[in-house]
LUMFIKE-50993 format. One record per residue (C-alpha): residue in one letter; x, y negated, z. Coordinates in steps of 0.05 Angstrom, whole numbers, plus 5000, padded with zeros to 4 digits. Last residue first. Example, Ala and Ser with C-alpha at 12.3 -4.5 7.8 and 13.67 -1.06 7.14 Angstrom:
// residues 2
S527350215143A524650905156
//
This chain:
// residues 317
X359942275173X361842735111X361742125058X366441765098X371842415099X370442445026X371441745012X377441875048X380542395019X379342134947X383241464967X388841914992X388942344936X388941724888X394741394925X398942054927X398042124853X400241444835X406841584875X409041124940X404141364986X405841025062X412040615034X407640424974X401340195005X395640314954X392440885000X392540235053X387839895026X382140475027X381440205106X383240435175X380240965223X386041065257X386841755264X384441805188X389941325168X394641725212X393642305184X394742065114X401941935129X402742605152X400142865091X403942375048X410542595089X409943355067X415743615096X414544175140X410644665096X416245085098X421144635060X420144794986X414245275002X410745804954X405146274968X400746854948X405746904885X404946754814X410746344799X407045854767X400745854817X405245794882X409645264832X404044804829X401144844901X408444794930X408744154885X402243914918X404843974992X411343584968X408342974942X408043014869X411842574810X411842864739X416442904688X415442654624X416943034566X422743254524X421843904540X423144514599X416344284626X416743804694X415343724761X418343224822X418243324888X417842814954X420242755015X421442065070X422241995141X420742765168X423042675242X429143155258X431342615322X436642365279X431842255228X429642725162X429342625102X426543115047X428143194976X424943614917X426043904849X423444274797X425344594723X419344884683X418645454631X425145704640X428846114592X430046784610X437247114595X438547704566X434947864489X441547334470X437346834499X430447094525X424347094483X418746704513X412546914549X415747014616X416946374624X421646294686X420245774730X426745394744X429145024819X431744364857X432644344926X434143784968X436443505026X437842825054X439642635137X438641965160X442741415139X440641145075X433541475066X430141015033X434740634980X440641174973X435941734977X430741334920X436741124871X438741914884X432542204858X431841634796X438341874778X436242724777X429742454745X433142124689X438042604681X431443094679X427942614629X433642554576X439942894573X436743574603X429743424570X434243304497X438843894502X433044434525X435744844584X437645504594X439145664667X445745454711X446945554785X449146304779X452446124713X457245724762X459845124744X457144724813X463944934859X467144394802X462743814832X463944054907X471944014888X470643354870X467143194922X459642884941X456743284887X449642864863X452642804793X455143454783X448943734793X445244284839X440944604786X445044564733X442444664658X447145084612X444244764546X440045074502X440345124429X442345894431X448545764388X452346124443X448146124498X449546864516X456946884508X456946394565X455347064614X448547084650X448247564718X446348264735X448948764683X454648524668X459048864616X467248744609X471348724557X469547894567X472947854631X468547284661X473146744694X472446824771X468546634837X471946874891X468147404947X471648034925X467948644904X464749034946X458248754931X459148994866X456248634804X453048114837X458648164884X464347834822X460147194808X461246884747X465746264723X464745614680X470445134677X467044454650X471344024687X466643514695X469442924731X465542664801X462841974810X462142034879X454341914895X452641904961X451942535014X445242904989X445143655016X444444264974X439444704959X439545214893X433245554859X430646124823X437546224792X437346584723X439647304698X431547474696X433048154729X438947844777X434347274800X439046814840X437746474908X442545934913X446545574971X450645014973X458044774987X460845265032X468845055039X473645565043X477145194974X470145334951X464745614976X456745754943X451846194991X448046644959X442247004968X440347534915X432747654890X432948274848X433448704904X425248484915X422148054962X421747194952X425446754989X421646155007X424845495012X429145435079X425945115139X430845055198X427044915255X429344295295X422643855287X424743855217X429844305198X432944225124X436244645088X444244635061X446944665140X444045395140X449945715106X451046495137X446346645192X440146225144X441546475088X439947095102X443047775079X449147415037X452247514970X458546974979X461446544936X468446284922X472445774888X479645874873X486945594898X486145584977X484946244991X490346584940X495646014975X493346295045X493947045019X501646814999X503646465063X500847115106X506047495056X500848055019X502248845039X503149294983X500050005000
//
């Protein structure tokens, strides 16, 4: 057996990125989801071996988490926390995960070896003249360090993604996202998790890799006392359209029925600030003015459902 100098496993360590296949997220990398009221709240992690938790290091340093489909070969989501923007360089070195293959294997992230055949996880070979982009779902441009920024060029946090919604509506989104963290929420804690809905009704790239139907995305910040200050998500088709704005409890709505499952929850429910904020209008007893305030319901659709709510609630006594 050849025995590695302490020096040289140290220099091994340090030089390459590294993920981890975990059990639960939330033993291994729970600083990436939020916990109001002190709970940690991660989205919901859906049954099956498919599903694979994983929690994203470099340099020894754990900088997000993802769950990854193995059977569609495309994360469901990733979760990261907001820090400031950096201004980050791509590097554009894209690597695969060694455990998806064999969980034996070792925990850096490498080069694919093209002789050899996943089975588990999307290689670059299959969006080669596919017309889709590799889409992140944690992005360069919200890394806080370089290092984070290169950690996100994984095919585990990538899905196929139309050229023109990735470099036009989502980058909008992904900018109008951070605008709103650095505006609102500057100085209390900033999560978020941004995901794909896989359309099953499409062919996959290279007869591999599903294309999404829908990418996602929500924040939520919290206080130094784990008080919900501000959340919100944001919805859109895998096209150059516009993406839509939802308070949290009505993107877990949307995605429950996309996905198909008996439930769906970005932040366990926990997060929903227009809900709260609505609460105390109806504790209150105050007027339909205050549906148009923007701090209390600052999208269009949060207005209207709180205007609906309470015509309801006056129609009822």
């Amino acid at each position: 057996m050849i025995l590695l100098s302490p020096v040289l496993l140290l220099l091994l360590a340090l030089s390459g990125c590294f993920t981890e296949v975990v059990d639960d997220f939330k033993n291994t990398c729970p600083q990436f989801f939020v916990n109001p009221g002190g709970i940690r709240s991660p989205p919901t992690v859906f049954t099956g071996k498919n599903y694979k938790q994983i929690c994203q290091i470099r340099n020894n340093t754990y900088e997000y988490a993802t769950l990854y489909d193995t059977d569609n070969k495309i994360p469901v989501y990733s979760a990261y926390r907001f820090e400031g923007l950096k201004n980050c360089d791509r590097d554009e070195k894209w690597y695969i995960e060694p455990q998806l293959e064999d969980i034996s294997k070792q925990k850096e992230m490498e080069p694919e070896d093209t002789k050899f055949k996943y089975k588990h996880q999307a290689v670059k070979a299959d969006y080669n003249k596919s017309g889709f982009n590799k889409g992140h779902l944690a992005p360069v441009y919200h890394a806080e360090t370089q290092s984070c920024a290169d950690a996100t060029f994984t095919l585990t946090n990538a899905a196929p993604q139309d050229p023109s919604f990735n470099k036009g509506q989502w980058r909008k989104t992904e900018k109008d996202v951070a605008t709103l963290l650095e505006n609102k929420c500057k100085g209390n804690s900033r999560y978020i998790v941004t995901g794909v809905v896989p359309d099953k009704n499409r062919p996959p790239l290279n007869k591999n890799v599903t294309v999404p139907s829908h990418f996602w995305t929500a924040y939520c910040c919290i206080d130094n006392n784990h008080r919900v200050t501000a959340s919100g998500g944001y919805l859109g088709k895998n096209k150059q359209v516009q993406v839509e704005a939802l308070p949290v409890g009505e993107l877990d709505r949307r995605l429950t029925a996309l996905y198909g499952q008996r439930s769906f929850q970005v932040f366990g429910v926990k997060c929903d600030k227009s809900i709260t904020n609505f609460a105390l209008i109806q504790s209150r007893g105050l007027s339909l003015i205050l549906c148009l305030d923007d701090d209390l319901f600052p999208t269009l659709f949060e207005k209207r459902k709180c205007m609906t709510l309470l015509r309801q609630e006056r129609k009822g006594r």
